[in-house]
DONU-945182 format. One line per 5 residues: their letters; for each residue x, y, z of N, C-alpha, C. Coordinates in nm, 3 decimals, padded with zeros to 5 digits, m for minus. Atoms other than C-alpha are relative to their C-alpha. Example, Ala and Ser with C-alpha at 12.3 -4.5 7.8 and 13.67 -1.06 7.14 Angstrom:
<atoms>
as	00.089,m00.119,00.000,01.230,m00.450,00.780,00.090,00.120,00.000 ~ m00.082,m00.119,m00.006,01.367,m00.106,00.714,m00.077,00.109,00.073 $
</atoms>
This chain:
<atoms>
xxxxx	m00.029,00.133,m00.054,01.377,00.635,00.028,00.139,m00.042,m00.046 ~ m00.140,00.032,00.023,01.750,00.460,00.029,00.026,m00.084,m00.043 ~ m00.058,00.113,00.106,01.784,00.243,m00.236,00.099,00.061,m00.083 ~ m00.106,00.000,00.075,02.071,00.187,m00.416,m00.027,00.061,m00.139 ~ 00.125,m00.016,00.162,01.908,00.169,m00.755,m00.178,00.012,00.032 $
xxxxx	00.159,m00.044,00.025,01.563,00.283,m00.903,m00.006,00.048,m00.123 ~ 00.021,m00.071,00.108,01.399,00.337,m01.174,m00.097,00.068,00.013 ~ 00.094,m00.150,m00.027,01.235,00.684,m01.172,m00.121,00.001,m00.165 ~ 00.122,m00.055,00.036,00.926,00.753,m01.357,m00.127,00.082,00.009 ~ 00.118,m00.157,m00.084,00.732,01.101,m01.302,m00.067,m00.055,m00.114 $
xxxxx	00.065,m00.044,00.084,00.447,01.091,m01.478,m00.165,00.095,00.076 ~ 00.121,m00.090,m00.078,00.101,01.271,m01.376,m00.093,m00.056,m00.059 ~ 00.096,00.070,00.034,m00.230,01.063,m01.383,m00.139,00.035,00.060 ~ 00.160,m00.038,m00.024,m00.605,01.130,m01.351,m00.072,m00.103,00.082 ~ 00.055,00.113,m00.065,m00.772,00.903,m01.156,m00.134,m00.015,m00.118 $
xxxxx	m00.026,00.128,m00.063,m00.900,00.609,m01.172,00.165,m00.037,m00.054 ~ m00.212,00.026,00.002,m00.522,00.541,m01.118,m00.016,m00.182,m00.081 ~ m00.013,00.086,00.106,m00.527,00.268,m01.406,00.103,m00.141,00.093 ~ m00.100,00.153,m00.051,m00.240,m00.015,m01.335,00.095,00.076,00.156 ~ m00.039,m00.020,m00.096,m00.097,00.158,m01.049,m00.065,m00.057,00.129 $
xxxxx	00.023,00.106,m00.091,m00.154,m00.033,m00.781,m00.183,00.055,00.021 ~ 00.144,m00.045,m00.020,m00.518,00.103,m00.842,m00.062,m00.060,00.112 ~ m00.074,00.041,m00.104,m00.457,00.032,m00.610,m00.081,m00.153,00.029 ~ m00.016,00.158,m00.042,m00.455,m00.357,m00.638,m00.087,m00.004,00.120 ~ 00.107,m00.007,m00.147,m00.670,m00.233,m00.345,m00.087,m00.059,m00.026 $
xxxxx	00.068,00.041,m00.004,m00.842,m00.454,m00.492,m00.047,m00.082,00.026 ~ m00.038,00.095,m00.052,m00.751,m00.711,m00.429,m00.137,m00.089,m00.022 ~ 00.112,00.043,00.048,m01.058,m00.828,m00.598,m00.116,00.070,00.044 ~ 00.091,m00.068,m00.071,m01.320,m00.595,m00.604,m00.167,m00.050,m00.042 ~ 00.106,00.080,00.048,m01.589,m00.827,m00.720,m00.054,m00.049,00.121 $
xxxxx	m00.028,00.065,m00.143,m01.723,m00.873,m00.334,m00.138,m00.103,m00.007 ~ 00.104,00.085,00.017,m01.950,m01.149,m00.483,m00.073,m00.072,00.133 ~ 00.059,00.085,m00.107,m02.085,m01.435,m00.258,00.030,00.001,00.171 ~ m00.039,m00.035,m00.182,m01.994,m01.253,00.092,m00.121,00.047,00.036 ~ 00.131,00.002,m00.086,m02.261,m01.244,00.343,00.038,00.138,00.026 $
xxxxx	00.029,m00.147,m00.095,m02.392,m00.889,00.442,00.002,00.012,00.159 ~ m00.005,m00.037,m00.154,m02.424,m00.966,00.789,00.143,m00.061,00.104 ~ m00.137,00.017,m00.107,m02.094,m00.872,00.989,m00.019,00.093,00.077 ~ m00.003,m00.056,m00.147,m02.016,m00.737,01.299,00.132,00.105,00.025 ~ m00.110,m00.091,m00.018,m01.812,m00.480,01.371,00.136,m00.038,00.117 $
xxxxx	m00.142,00.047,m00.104,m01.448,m00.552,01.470,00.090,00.150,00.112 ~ m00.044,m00.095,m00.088,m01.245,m00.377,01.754,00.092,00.120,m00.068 ~ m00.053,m00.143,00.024,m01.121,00.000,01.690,00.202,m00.060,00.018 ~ m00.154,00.053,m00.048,m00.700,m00.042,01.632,00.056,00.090,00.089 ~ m00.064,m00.098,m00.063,m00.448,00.137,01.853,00.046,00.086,m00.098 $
xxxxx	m00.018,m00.100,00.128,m00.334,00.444,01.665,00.121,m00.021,m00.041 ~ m00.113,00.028,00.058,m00.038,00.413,01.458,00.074,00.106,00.071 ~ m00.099,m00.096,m00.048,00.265,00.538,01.558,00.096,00.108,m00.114 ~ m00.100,m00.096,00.119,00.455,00.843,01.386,00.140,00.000,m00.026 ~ m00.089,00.034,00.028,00.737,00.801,01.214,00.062,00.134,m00.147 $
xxxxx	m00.052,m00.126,00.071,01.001,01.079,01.030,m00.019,m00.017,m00.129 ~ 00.010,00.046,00.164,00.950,00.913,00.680,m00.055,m00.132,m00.031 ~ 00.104,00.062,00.101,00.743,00.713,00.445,00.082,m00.111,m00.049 ~ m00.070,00.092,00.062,00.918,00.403,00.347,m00.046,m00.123,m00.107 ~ 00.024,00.091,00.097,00.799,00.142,00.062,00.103,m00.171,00.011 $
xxxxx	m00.154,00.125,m00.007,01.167,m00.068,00.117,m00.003,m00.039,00.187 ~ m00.041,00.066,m00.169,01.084,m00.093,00.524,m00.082,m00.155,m00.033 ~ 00.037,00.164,00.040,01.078,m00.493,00.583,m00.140,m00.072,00.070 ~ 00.147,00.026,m00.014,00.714,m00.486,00.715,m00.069,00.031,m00.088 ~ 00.081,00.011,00.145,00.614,m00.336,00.415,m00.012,m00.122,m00.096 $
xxxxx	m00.008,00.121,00.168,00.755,m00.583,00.174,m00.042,m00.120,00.093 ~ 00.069,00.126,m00.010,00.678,m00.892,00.410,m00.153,m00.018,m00.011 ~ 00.121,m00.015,00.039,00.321,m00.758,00.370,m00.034,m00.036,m00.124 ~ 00.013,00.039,00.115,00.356,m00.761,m00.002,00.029,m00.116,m00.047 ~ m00.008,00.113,00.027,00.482,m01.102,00.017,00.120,00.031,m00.080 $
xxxxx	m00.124,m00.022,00.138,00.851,m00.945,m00.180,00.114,m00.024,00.088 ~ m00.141,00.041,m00.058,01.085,m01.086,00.120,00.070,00.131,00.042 ~ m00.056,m00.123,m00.031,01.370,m00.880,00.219,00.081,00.081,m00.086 ~ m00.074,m00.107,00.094,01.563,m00.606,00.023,00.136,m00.024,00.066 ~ m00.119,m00.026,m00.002,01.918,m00.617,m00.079,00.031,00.090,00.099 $
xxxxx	m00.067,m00.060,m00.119,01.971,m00.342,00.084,m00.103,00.085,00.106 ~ 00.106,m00.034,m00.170,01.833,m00.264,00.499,m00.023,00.127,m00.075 ~ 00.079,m00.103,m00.045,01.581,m00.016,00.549,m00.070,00.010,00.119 ~ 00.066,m00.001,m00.140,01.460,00.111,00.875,m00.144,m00.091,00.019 ~ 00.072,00.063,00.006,01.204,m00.092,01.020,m00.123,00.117,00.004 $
xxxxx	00.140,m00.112,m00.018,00.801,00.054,00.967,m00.084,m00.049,00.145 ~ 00.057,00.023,m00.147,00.580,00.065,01.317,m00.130,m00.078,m00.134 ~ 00.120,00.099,00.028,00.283,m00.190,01.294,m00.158,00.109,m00.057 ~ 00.131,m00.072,00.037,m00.046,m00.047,01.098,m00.082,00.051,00.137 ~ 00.014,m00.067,m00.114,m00.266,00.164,01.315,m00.132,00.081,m00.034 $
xxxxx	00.079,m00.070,00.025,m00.585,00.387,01.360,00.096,00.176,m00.045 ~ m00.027,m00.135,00.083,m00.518,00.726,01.199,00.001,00.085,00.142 ~ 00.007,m00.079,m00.153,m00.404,00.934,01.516,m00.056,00.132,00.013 ~ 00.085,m00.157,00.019,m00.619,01.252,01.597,00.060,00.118,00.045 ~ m00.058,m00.090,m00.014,m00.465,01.576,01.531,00.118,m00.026,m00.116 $
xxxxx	m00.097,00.141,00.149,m00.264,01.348,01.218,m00.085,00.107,m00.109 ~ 00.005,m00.068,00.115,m00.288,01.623,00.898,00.053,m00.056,m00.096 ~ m00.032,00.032,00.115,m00.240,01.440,00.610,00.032,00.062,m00.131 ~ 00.003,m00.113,00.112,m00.150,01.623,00.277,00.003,m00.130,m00.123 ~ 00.001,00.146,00.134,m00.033,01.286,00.057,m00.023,m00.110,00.023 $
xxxxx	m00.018,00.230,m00.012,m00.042,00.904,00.021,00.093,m00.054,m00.037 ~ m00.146,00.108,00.090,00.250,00.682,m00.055,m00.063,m00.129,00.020 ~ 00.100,00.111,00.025,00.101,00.387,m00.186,00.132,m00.104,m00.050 ~ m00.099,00.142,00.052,00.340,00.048,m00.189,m00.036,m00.092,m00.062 ~ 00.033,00.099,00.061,00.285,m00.212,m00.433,00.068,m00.106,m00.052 $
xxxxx	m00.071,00.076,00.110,00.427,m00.508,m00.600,00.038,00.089,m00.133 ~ m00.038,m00.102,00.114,00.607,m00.325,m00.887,00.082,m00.154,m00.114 ~ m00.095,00.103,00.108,00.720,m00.675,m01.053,00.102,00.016,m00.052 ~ m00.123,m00.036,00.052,01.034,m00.748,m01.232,00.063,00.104,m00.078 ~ m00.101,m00.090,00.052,01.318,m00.492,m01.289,00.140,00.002,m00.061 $
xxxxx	m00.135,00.114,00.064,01.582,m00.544,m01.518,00.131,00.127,00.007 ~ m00.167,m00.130,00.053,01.967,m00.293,m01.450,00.101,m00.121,m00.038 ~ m00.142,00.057,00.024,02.328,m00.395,m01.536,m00.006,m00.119,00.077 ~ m00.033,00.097,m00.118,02.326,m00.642,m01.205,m00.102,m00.080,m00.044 ~ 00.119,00.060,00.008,02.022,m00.845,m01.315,m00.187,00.024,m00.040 $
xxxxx	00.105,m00.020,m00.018,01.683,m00.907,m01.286,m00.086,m00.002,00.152 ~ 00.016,m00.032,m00.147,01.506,m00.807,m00.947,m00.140,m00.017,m00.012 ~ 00.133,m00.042,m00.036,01.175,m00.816,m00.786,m00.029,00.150,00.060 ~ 00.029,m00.149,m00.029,01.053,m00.461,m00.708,m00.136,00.001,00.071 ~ 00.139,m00.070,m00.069,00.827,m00.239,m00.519,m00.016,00.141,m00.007 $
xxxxx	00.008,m00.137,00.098,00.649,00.050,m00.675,m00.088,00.062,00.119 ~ 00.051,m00.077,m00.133,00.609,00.366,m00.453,m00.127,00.116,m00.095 ~ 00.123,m00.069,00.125,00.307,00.558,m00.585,m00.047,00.108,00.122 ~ 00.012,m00.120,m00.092,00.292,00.949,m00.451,m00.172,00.081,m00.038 ~ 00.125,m00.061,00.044,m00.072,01.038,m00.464,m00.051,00.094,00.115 $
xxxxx	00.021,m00.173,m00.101,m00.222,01.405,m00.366,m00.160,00.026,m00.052 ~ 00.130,m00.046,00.021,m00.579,01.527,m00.368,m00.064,00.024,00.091 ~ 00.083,00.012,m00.081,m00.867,01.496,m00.152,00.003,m00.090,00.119 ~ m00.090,00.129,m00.083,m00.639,01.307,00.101,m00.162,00.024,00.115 ~ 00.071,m00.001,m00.191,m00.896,01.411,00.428,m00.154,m00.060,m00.042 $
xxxxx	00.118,00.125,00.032,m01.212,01.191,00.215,00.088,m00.089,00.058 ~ m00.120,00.127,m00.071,m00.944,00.899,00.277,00.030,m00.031,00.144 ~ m00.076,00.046,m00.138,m00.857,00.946,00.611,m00.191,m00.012,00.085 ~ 00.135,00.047,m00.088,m01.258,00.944,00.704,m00.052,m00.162,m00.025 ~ m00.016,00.114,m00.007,m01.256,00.661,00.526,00.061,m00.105,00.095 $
xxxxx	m00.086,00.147,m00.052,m00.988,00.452,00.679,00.003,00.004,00.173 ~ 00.047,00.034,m00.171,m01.163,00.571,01.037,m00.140,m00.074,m00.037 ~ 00.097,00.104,m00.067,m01.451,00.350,00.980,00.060,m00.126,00.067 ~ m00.056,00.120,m00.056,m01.447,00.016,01.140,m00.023,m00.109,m00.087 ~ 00.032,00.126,00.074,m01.411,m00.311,01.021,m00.066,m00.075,m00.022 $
xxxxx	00.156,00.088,m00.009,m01.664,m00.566,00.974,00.142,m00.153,00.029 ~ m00.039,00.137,m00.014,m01.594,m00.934,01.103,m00.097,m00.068,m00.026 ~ 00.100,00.048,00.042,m01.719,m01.169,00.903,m00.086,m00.099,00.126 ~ 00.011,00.147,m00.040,m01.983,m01.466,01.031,00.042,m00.099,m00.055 ~ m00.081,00.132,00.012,m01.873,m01.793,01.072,m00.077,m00.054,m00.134 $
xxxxx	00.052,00.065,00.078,m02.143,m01.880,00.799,00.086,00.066,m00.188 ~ m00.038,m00.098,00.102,m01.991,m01.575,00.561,00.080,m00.115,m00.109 ~ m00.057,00.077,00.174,m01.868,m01.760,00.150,00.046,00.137,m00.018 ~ m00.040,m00.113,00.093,m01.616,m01.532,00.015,00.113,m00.029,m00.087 ~ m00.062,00.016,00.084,m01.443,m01.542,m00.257,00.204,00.041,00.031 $
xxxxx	m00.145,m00.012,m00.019,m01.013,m01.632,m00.235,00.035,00.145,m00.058 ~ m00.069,m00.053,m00.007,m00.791,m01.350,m00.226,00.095,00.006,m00.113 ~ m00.082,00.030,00.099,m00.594,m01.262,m00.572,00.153,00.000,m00.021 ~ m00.134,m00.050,m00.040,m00.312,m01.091,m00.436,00.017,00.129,00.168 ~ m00.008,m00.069,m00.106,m00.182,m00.906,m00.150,m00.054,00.148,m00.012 $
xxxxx	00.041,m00.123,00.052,m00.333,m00.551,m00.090,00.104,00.136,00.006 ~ m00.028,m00.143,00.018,m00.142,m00.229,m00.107,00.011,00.006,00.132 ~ m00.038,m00.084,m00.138,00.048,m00.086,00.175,m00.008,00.166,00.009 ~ 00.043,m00.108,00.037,m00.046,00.262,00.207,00.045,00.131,00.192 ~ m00.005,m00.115,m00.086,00.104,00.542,00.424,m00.037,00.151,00.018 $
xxxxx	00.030,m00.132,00.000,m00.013,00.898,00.527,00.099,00.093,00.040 ~ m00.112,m00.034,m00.041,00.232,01.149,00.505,m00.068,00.183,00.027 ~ 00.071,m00.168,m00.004,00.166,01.577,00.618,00.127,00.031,m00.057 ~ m00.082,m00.113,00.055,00.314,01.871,00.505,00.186,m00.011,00.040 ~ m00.122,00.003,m00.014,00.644,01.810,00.680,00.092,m00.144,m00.019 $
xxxxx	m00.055,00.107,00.024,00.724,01.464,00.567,m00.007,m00.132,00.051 ~ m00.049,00.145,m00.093,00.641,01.260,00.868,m00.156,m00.092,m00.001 ~ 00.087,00.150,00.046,00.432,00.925,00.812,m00.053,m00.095,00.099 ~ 00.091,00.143,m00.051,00.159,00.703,00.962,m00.024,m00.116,m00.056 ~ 00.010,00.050,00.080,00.108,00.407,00.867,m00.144,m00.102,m00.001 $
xxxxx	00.108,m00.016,m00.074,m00.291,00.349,00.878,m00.038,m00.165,m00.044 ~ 00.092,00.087,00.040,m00.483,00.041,00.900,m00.057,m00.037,m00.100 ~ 00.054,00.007,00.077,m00.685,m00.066,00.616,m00.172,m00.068,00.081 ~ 00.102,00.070,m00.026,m01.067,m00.110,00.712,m00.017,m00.100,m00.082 ~ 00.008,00.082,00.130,m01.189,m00.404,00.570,m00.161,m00.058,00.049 $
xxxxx	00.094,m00.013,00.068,m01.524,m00.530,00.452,m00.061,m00.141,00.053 ~ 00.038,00.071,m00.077,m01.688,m00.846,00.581,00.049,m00.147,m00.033 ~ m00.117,00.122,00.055,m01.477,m01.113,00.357,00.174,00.078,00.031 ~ m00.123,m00.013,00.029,m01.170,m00.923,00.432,00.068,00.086,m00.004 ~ m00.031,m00.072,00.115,m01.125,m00.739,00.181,00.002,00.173,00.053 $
xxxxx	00.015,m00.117,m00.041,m01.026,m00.335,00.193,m00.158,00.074,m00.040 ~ 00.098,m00.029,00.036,m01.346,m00.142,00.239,m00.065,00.094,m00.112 ~ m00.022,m00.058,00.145,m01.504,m00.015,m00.100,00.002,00.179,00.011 ~ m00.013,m00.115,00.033,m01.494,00.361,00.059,00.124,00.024,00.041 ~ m00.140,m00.053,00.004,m01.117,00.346,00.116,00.019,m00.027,m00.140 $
xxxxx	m00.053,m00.020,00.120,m01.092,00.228,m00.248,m00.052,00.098,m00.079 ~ 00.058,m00.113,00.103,m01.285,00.478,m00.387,00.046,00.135,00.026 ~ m00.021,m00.115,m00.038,m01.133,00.753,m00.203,00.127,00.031,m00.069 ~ m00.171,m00.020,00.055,m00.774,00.648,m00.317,m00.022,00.029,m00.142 ~ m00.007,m00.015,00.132,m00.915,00.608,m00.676,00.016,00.165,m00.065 $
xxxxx	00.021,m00.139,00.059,m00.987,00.961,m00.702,00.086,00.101,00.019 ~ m00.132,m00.114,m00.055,m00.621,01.105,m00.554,00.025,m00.070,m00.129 ~ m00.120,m00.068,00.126,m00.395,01.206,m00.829,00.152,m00.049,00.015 ~ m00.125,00.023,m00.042,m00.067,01.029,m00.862,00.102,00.087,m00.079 ~ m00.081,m00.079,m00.007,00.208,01.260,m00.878,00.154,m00.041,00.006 $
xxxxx	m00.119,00.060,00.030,00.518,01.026,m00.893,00.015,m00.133,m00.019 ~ m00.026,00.115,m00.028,00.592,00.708,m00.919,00.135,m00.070,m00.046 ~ m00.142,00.056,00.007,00.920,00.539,m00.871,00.001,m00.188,00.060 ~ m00.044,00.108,m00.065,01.022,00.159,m00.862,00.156,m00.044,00.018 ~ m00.161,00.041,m00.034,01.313,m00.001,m00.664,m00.019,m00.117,00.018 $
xxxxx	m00.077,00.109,m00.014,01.508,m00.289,m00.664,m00.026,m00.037,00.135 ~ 00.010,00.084,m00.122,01.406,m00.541,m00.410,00.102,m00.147,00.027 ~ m00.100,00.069,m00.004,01.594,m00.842,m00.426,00.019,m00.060,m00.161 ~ m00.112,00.066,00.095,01.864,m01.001,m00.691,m00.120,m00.171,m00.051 ~ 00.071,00.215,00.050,01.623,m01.346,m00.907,00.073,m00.030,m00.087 $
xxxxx	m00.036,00.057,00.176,01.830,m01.349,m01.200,00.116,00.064,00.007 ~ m00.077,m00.095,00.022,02.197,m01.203,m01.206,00.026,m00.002,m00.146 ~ m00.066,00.023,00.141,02.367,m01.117,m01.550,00.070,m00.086,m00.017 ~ m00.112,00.116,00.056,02.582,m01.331,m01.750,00.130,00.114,00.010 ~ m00.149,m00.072,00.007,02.927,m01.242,m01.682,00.017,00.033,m00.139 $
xx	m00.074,m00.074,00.119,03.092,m01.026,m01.960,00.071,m00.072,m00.080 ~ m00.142,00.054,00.062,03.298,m01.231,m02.215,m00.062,m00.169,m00.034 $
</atoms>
């Protein structure tokens, strides 16, 4: 991805992917006082394919609620059903990556999280359908935004899939359980926009 700055961090993690946007998929996974009875929502159009995986495109971050990035990045196509004949090999998982501090300041960030495993559990996952809640459905507010999450194959090029979701909402608990159990394999955060510059020199 084409950021200016980044701060790189390989490390190699076991699942349950701990603070990595554990994937924040959780976005509260406590699916307390939500009514069981929902209805299944309409099937999406399939996502469209795209040459690369982006974290810094400005549908990602207005998803995450992190505005726009210093610096452009191509725009990402609108979420999508998982297109058939679509070989997945990894996940690039976008998250809030909170403040980053270089020479130029302090920044808001977004942490790209490269996870590999048992990607084709995941993608059966994220073909179920959604549930829509009833009008009577109690569910508990929303803590934070969820995790943007792309599928990438062997040659690099990226979908960018839907998230089923659950009858408050919420992503459904067998896409989070599928992600919990991929293996993250990189993780890098970049500089999103300038909150704080330095104090001039002197």
């Amino acid at each position: 991805m084409g950021a200016a700055r980044s701060t790189r961090a390989r490390r190699r993690v076991r699942a349950p992917l701990a603070g990595i946007v554990a994937l924040a998929l959780l976005v509260g996974a406590a699916v307390g006082g939500c009514s069981s009875g929902a209805l299944p929502s309409a099937a999406p159009e399939p996502a469209a394919t795209v040459p690369t995986a982006d974290c810094l495109a400005p549908q990602v971050l207005a998803a995450l609620g992190l505005g726009q990035a210093a610096t452009p990045a191509p725009d990402a196509p609108s979420p999508g059903a998982v297109p058939d004949g679509f070989v997945a090999t990894s996940v690039l998982a976008c998250a809030d990556g909170g403040e980053l501090l270089d020479s130029s300041g302090t920044w808001t960030s977004v942490r790209a999280s490269r996870l590999e495993g048992d990607v084709a559990a995941l993608v059966v996952a994220l073909r179920l359908p959604s549930a829509r809640a009833k009008a009577a459905a109690s569910c508990p507010a929303e803590a934070a935004a969820a995790p943007q999450v792309w599928l990438v194959d062997a040659l690099g090029t990226a979908v960018r899939p839907e998230l089923p979701t659950d009858g408050c909402g919420r992503v459904r608990a067998e896409v989070r359980h599928a992600v919990d159990r991929l293996e993250a394999t990189d993780v890098v955060s970049y500089p999103v926009a300038l909150v704080t510059p330095s104090a001039p020199a002197g």
